[in-house]
C-alpha positions as CSV (number, residue, x, y, z in Angstrom):
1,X,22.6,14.2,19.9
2,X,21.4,15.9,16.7
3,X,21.1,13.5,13.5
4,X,24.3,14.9,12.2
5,X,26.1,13.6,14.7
6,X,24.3,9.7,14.5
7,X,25.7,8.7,10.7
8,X,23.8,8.4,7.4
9,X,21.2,6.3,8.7
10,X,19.9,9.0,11.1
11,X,19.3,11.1,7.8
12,X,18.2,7.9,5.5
13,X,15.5,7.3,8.7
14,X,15.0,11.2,8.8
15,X,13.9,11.6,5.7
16,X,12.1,8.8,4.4
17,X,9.9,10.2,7.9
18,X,9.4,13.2,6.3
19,X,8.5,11.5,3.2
20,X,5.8,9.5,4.8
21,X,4.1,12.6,6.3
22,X,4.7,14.9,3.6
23,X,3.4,13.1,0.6
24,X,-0.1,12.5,1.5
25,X,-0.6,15.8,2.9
26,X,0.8,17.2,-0.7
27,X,-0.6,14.3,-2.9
28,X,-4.4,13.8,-0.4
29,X,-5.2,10.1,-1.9
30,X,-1.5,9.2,-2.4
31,X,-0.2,6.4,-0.3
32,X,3.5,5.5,1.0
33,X,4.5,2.5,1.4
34,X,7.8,1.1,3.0
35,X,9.4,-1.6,0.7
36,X,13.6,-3.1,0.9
37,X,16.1,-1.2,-1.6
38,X,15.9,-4.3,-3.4
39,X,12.0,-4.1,-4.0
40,X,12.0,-0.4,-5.0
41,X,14.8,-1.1,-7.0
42,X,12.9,-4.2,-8.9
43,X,9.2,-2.2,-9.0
44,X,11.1,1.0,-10.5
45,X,12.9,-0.6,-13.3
46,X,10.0,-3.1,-14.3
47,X,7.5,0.1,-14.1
48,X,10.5,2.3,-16.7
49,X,10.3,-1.7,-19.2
50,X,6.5,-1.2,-18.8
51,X,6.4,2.1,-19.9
52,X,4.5,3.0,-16.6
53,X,7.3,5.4,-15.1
């Protein structure tokens, strides 16, 4: 069954793959991590107060 077919989630899964393959090879150094919405959410807003983003 192609990842249309399975829902969001099969594309979510799909591409955060992609992601985690792609990156490194474009970005040699860069590392990926997996973190909860929640995390990412918390990390990106403190880095934009920060002035880091």
């Amino acid at each position: 069954m192609s990842p249309a077919r399975r829902g969001p989630s099969a594309w979510r899964n799909r591409a955060s793959g992609f992601t985690g393959h792609y990156a490194p090879n474009l970005y040699p150094g860069t590392r990926v991590r997996c973190v909860s919405s929640e995390e990412f959410t918390n990390e990106f807003n403190n880095s934009i107060r920060d002035g880091k983003g």
